[in-house]
BAKEKE-991756 format. One record per atom (N, C-alpha, C): x, z, y; chain; atom name; residue number from 1; residue in one letter. Coordinates in nm, 2 decimals. Each point is the difference from the previous one (the first is absolute). Last residue first. Example, Ala and Ser with C-alpha at 12.3 -4.5 7.8 and 13.67 -1.06 7.14 Angstrom:
2
<pt east="1.28" up="0.71" north="-0.22" unit="A" site="N" pos="2" code="S"/>
<pt east="0.09" up="0.00" north="0.11" unit="A" site="CA" pos="2" code="S"/>
<pt east="-0.08" up="0.08" north="0.11" unit="A" site="C" pos="2" code="S"/>
<pt east="0.03" up="-0.01" north="-0.57" unit="A" site="N" pos="1" code="A"/>
<pt east="-0.09" up="0.00" north="0.12" unit="A" site="CA" pos="1" code="A"/>
<pt east="0.09" up="0.00" north="0.12" unit="A" site="C" pos="1" code="A"/>
END
This chain:
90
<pt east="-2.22" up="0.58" north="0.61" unit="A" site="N" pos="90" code="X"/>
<pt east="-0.03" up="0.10" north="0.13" unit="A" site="CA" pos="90" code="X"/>
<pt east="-0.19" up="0.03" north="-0.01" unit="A" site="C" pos="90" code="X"/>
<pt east="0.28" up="-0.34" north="-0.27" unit="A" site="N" pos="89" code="X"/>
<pt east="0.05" up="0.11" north="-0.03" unit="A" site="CA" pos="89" code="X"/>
<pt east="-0.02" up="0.04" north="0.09" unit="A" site="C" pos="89" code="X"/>
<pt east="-0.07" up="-0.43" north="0.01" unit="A" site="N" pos="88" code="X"/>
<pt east="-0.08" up="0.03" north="-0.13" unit="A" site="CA" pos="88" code="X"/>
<pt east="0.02" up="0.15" north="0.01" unit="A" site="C" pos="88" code="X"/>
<pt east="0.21" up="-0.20" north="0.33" unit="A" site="N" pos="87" code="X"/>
<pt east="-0.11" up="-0.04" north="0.04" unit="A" site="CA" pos="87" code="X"/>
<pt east="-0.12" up="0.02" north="-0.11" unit="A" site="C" pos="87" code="X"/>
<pt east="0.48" up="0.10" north="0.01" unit="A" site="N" pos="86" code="X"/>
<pt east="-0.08" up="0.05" north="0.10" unit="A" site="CA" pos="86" code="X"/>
<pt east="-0.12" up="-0.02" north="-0.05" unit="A" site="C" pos="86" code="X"/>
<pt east="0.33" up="-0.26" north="-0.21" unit="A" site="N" pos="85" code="X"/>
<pt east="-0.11" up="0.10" north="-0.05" unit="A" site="CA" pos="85" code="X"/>
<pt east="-0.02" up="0.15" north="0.09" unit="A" site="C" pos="85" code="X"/>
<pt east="0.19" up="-0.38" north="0.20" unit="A" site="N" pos="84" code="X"/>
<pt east="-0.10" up="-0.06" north="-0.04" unit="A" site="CA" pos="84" code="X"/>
<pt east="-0.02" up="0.09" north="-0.13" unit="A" site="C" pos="84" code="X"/>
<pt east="0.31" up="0.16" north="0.30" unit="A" site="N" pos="83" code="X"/>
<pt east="-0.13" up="-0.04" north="0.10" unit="A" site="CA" pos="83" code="X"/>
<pt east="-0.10" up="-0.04" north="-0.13" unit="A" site="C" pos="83" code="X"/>
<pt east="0.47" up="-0.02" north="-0.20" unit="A" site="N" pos="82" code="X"/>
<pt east="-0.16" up="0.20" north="0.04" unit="A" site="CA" pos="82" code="X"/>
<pt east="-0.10" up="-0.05" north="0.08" unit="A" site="C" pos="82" code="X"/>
<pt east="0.26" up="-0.35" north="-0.05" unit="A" site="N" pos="81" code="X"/>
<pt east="-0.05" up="0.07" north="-0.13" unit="A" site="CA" pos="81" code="X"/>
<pt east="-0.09" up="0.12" north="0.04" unit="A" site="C" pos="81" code="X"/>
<pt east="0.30" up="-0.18" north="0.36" unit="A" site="N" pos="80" code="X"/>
<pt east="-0.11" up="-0.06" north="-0.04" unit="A" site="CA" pos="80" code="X"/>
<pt east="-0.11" up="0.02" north="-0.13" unit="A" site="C" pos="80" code="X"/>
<pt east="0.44" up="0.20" north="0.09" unit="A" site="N" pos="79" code="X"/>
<pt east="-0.09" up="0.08" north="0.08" unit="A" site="CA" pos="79" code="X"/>
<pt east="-0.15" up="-0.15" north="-0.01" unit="A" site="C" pos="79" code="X"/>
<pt east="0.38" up="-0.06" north="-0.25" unit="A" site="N" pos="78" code="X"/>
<pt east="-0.06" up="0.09" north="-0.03" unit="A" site="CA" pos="78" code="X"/>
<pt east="-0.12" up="0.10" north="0.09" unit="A" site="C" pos="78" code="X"/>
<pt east="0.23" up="-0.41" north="0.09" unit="A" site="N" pos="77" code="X"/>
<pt east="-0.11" up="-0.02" north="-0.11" unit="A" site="CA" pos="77" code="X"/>
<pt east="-0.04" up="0.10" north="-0.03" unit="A" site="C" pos="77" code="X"/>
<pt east="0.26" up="0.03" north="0.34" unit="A" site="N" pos="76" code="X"/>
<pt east="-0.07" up="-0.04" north="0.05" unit="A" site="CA" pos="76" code="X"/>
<pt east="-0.08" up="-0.01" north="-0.10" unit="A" site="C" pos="76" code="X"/>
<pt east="0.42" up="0.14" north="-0.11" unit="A" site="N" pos="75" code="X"/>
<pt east="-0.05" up="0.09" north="0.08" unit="A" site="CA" pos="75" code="X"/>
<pt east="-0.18" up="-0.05" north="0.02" unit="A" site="C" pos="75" code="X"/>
<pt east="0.33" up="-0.30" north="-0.17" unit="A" site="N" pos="74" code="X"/>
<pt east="-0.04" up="0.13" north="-0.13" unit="A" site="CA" pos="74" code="X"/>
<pt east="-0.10" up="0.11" north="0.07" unit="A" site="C" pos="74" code="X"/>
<pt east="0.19" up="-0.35" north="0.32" unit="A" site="N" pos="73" code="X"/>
<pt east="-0.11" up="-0.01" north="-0.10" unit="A" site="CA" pos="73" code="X"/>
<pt east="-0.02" up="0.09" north="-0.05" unit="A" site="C" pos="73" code="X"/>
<pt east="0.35" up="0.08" north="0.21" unit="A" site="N" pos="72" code="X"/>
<pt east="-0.09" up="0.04" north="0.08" unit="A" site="CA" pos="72" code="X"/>
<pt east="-0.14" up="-0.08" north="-0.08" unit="A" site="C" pos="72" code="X"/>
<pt east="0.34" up="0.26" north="-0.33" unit="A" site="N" pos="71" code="X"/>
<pt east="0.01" up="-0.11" north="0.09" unit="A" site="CA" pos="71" code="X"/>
<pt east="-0.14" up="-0.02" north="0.14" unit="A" site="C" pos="71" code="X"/>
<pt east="0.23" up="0.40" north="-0.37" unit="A" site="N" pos="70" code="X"/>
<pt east="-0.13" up="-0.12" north="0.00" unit="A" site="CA" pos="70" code="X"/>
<pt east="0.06" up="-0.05" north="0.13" unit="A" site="C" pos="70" code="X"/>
<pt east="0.36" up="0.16" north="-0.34" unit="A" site="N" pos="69" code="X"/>
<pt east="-0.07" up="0.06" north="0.09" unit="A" site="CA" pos="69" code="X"/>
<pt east="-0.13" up="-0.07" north="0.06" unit="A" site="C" pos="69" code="X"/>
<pt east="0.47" up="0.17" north="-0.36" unit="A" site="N" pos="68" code="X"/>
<pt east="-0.18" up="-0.12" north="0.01" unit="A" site="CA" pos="68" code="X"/>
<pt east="-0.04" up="0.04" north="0.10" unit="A" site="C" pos="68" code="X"/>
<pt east="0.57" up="-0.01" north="-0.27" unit="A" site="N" pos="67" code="X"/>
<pt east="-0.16" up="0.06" north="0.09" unit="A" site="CA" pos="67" code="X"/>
<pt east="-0.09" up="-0.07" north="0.01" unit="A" site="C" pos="67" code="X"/>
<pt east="0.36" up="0.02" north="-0.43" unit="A" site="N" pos="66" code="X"/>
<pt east="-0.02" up="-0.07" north="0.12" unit="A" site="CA" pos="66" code="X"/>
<pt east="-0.10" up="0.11" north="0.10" unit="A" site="C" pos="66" code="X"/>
<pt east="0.49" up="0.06" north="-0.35" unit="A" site="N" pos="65" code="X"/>
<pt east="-0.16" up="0.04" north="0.07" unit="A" site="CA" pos="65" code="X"/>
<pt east="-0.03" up="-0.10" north="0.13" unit="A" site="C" pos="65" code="X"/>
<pt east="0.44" up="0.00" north="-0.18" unit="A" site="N" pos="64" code="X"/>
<pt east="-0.04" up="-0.01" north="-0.11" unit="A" site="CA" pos="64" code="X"/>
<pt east="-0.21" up="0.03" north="0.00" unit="A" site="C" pos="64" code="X"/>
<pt east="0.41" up="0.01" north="0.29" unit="A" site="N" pos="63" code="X"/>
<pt east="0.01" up="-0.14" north="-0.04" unit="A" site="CA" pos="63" code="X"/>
<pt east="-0.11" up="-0.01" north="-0.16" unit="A" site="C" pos="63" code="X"/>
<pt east="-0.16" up="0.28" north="0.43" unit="A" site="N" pos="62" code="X"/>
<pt east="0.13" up="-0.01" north="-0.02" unit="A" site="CA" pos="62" code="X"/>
<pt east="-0.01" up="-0.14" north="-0.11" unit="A" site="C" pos="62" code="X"/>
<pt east="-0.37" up="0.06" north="0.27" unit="A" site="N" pos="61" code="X"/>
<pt east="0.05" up="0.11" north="0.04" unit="A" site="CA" pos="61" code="X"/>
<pt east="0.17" up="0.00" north="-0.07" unit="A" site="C" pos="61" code="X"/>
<pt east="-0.33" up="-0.41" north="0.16" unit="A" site="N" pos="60" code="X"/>
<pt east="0.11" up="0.05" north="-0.10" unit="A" site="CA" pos="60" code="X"/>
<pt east="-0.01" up="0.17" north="0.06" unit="A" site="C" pos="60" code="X"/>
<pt east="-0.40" up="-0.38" north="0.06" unit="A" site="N" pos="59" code="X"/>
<pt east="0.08" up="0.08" north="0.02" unit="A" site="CA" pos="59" code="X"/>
<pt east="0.09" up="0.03" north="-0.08" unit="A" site="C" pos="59" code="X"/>
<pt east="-0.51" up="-0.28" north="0.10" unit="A" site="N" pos="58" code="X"/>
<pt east="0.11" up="0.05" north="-0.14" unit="A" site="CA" pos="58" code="X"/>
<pt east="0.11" up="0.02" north="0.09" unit="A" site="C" pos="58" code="X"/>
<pt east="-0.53" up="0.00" north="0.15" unit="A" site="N" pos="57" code="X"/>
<pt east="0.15" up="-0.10" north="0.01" unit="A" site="CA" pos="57" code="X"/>
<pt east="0.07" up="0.13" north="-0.07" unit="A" site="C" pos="57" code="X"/>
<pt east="-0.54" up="-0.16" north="-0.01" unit="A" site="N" pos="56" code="X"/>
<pt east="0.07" up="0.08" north="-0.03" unit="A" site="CA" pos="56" code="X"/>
<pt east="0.17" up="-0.04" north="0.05" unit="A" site="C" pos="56" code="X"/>
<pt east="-0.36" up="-0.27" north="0.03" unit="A" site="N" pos="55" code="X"/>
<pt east="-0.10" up="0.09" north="0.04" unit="A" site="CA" pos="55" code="X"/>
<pt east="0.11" up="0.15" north="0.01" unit="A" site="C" pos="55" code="X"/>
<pt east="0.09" up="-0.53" north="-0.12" unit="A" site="N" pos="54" code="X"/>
<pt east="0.02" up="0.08" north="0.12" unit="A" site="CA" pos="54" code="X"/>
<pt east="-0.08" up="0.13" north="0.02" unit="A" site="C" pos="54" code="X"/>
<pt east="0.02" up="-0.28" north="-0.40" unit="A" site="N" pos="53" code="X"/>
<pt east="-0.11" up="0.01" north="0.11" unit="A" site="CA" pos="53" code="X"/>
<pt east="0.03" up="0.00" north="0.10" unit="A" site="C" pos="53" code="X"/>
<pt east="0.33" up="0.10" north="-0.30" unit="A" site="N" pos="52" code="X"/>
<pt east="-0.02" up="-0.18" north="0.01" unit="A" site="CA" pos="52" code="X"/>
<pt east="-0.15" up="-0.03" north="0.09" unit="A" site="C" pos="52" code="X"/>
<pt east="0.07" up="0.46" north="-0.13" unit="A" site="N" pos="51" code="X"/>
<pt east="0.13" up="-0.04" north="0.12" unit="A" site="CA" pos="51" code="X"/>
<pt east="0.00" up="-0.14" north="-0.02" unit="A" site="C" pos="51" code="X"/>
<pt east="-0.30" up="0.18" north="-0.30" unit="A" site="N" pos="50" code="X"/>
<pt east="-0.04" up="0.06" north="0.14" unit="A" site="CA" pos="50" code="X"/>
<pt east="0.08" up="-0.04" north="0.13" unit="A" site="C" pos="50" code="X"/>
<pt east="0.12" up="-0.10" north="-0.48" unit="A" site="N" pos="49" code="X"/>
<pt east="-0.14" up="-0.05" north="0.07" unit="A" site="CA" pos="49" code="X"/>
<pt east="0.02" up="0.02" north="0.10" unit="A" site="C" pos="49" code="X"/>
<pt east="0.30" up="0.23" north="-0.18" unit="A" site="N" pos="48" code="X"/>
<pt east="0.05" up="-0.08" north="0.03" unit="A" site="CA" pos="48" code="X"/>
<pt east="-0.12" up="-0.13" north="0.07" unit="A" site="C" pos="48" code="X"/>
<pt east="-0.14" up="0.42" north="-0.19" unit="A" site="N" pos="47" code="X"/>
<pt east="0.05" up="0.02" north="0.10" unit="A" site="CA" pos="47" code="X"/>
<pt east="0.08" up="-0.13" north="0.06" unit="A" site="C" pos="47" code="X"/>
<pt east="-0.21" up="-0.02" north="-0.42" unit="A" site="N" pos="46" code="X"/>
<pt east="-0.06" up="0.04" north="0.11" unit="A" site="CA" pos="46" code="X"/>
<pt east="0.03" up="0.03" north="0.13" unit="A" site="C" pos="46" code="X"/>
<pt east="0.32" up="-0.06" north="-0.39" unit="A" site="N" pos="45" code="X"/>
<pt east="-0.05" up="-0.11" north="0.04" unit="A" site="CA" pos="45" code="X"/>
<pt east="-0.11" up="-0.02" north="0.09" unit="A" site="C" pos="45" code="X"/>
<pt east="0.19" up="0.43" north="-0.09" unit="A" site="N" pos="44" code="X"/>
<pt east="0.07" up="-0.08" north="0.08" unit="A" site="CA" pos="44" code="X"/>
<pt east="-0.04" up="-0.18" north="0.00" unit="A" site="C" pos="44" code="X"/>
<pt east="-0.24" up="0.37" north="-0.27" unit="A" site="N" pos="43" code="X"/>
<pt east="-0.01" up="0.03" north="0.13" unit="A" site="CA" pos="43" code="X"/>
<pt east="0.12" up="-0.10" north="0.13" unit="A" site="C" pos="43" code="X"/>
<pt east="-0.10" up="-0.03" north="-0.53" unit="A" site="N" pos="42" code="X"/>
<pt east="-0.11" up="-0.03" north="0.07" unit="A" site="CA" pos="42" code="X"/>
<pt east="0.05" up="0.04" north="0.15" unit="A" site="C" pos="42" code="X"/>
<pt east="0.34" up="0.07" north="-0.30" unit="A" site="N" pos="41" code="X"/>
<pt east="-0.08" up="-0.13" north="-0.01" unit="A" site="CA" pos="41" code="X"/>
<pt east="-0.07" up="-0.03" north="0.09" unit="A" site="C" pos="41" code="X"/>
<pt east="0.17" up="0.42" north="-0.06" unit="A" site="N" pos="40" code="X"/>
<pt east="0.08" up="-0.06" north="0.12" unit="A" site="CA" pos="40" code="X"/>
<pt east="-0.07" up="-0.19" north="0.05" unit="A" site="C" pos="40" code="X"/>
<pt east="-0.34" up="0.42" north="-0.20" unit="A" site="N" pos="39" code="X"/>
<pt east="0.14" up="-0.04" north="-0.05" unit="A" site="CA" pos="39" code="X"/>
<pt east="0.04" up="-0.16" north="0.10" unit="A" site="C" pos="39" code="X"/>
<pt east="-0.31" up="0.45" north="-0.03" unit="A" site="N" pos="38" code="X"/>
<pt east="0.01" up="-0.11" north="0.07" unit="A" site="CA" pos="38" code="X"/>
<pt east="0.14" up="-0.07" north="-0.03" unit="A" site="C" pos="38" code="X"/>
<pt east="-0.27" up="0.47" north="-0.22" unit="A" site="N" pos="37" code="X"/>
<pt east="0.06" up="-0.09" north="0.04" unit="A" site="CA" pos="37" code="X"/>
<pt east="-0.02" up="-0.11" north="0.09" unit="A" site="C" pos="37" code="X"/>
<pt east="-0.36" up="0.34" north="0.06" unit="A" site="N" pos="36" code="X"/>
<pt east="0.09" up="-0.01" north="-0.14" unit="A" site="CA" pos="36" code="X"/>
<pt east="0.09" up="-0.09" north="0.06" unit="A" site="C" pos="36" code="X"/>
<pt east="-0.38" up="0.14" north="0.26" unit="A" site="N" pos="35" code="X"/>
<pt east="0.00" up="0.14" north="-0.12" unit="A" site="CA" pos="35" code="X"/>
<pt east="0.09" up="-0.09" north="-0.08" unit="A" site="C" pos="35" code="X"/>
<pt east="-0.12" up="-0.15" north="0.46" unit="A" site="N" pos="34" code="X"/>
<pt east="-0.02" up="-0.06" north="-0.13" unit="A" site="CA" pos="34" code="X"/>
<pt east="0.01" up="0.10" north="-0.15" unit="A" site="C" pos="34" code="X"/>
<pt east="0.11" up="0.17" north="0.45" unit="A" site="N" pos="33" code="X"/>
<pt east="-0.12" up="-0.12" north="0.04" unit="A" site="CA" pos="33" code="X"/>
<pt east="-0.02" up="-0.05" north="-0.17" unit="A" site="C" pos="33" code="X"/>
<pt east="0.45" up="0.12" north="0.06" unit="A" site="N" pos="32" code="X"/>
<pt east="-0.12" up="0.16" north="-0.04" unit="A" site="CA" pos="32" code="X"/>
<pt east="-0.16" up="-0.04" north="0.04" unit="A" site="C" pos="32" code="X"/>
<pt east="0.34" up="-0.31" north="-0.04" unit="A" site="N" pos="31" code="X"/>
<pt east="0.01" up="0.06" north="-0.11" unit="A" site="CA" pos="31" code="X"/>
<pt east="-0.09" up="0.12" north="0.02" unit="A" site="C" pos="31" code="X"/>
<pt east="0.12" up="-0.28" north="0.33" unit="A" site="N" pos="30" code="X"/>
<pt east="-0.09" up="-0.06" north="-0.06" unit="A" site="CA" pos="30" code="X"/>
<pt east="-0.05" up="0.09" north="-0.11" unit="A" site="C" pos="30" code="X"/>
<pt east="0.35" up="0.17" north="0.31" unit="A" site="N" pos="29" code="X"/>
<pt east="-0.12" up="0.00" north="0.06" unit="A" site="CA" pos="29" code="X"/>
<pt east="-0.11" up="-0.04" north="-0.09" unit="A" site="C" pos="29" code="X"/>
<pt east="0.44" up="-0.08" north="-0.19" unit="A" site="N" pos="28" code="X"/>
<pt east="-0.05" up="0.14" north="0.00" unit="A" site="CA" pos="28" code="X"/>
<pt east="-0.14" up="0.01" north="0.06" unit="A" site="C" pos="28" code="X"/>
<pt east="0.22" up="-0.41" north="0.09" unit="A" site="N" pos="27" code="X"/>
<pt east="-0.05" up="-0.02" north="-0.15" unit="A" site="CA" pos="27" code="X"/>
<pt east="-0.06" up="0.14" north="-0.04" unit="A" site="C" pos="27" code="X"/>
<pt east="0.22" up="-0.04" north="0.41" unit="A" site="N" pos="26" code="X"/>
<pt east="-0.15" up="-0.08" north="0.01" unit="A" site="CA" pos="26" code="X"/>
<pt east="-0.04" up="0.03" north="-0.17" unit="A" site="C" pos="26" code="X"/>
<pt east="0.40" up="0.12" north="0.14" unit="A" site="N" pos="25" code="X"/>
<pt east="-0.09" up="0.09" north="0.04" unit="A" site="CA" pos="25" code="X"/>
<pt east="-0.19" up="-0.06" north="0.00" unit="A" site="C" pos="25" code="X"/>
<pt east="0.43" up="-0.29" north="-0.21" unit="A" site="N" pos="24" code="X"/>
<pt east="-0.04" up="0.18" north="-0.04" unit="A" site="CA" pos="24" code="X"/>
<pt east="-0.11" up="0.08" north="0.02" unit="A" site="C" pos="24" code="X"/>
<pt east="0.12" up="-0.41" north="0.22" unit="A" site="N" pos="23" code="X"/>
<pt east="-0.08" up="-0.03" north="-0.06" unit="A" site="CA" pos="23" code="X"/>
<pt east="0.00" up="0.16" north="-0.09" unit="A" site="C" pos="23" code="X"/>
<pt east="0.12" up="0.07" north="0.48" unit="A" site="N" pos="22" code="X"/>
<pt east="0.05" up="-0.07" north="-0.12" unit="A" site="CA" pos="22" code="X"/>
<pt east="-0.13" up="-0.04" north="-0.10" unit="A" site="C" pos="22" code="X"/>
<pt east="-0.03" up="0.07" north="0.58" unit="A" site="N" pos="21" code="X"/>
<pt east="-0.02" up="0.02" north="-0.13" unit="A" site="CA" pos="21" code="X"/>
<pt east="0.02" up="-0.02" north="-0.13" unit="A" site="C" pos="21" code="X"/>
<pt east="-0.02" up="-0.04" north="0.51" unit="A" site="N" pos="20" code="X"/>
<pt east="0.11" up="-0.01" north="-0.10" unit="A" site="CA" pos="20" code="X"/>
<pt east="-0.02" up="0.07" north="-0.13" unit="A" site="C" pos="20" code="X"/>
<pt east="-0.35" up="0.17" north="0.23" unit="A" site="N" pos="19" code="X"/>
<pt east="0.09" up="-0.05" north="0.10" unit="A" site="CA" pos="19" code="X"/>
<pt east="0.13" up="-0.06" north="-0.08" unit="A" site="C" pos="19" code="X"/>
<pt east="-0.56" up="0.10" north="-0.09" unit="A" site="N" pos="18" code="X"/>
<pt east="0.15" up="0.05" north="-0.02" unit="A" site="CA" pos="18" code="X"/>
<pt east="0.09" up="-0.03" north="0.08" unit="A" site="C" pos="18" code="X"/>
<pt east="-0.45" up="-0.06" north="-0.06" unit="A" site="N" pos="17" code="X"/>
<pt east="-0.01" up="0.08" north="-0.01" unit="A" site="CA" pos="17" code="X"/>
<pt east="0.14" up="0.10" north="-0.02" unit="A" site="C" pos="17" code="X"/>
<pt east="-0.13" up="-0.45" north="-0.07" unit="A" site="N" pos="16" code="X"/>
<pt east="-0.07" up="-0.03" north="0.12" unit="A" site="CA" pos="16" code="X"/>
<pt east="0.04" up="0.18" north="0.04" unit="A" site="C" pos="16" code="X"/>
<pt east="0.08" up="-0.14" north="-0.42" unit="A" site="N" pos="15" code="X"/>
<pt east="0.12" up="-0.07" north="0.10" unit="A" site="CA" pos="15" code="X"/>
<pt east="-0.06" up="0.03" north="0.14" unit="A" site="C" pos="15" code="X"/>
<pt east="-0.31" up="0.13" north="-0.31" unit="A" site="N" pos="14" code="X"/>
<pt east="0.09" up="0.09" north="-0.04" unit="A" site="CA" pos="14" code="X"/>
<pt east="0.11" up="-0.01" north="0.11" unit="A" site="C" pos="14" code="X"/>
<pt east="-0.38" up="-0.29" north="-0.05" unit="A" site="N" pos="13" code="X"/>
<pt east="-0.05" up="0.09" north="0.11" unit="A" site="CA" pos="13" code="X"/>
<pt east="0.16" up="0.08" north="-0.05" unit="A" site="C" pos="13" code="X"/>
<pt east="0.02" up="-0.42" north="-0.25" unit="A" site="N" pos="12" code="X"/>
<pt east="0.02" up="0.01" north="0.18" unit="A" site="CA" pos="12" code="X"/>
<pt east="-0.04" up="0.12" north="0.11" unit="A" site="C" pos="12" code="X"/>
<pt east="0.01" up="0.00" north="-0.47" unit="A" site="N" pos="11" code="X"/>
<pt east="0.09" up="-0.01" north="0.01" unit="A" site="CA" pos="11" code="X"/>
<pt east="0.01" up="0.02" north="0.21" unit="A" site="C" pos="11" code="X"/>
<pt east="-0.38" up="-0.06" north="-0.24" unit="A" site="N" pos="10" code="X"/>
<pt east="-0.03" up="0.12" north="-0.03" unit="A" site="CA" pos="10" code="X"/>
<pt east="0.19" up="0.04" north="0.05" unit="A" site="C" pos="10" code="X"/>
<pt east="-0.18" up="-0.44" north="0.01" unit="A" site="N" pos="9" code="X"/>
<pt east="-0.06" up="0.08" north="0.05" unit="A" site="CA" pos="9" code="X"/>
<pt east="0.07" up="0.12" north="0.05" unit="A" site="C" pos="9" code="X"/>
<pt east="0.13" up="-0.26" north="-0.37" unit="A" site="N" pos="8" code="X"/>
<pt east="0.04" up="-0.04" north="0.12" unit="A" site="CA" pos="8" code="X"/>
<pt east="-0.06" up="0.06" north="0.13" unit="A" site="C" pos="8" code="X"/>
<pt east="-0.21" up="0.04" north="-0.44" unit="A" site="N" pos="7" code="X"/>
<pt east="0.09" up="0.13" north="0.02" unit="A" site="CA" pos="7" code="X"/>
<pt east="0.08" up="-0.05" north="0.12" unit="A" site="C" pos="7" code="X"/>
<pt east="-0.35" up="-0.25" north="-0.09" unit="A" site="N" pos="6" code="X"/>
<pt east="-0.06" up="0.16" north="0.09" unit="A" site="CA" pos="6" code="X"/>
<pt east="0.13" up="0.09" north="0.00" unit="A" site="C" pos="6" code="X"/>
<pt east="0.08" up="-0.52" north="0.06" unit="A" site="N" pos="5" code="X"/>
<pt east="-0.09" up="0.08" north="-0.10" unit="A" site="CA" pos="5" code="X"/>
<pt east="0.00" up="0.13" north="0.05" unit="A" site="C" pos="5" code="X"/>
<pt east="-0.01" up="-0.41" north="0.32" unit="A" site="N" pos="4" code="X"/>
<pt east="0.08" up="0.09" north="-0.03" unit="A" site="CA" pos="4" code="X"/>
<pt east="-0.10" up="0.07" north="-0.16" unit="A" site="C" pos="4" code="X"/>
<pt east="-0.13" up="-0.38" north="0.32" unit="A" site="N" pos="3" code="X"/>
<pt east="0.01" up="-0.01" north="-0.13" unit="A" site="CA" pos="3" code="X"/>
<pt east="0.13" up="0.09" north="-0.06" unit="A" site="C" pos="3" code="X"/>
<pt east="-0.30" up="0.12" north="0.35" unit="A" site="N" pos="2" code="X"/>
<pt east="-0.09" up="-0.06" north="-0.08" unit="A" site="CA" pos="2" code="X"/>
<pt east="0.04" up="-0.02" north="-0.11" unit="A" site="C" pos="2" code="X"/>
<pt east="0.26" up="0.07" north="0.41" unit="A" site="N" pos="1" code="X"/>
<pt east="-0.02" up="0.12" north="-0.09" unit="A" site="CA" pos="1" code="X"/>
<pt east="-0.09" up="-0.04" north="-0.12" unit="A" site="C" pos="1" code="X"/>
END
């Protein structure tokens, strides 16, 4: 997670919070978290990160939409993260 950026982050609590989830719905999620656009640029080469990590796995819903979903890592770093700002945040 260390060398995730914050919006990779901020990507994986969203996927972590969805089930199949299109990049659409993810990109909306970010958009209101962020007060503005998110353009296709920035959000699928982050996402594509995330799935060369294994943190995230990439999916078809049809021939034209992918899915996201977190992975049993994706899962574990993220629950590791919070433990360790637990430890500043309680």
């Amino acid at each position: 997670m260390a060398t995730l950026t914050g919006f990779q982050r901020d990507l994986l609590f969203i996927v972590a919070g969805k089930t199949n989830a299109s990049g659409q719905e993810i990109k909306d999620e970010l958009e209101k978290e962020y007060s503005g656009e998110i353009n296709h640029g920035r959000l699928y080469p982050n996402l594509d990160t995330l799935v060369n990590r294994e943190l995230v796995e990439k999916g078809t819903i049809d021939r034209r939409t992918n899915s996201y979903d977190l992975t049993g890592e994706g899962y574990e770093a993220l629950e590791n993260h919070r433990e360790w700002e637990d430890q500043y945040f309680s």
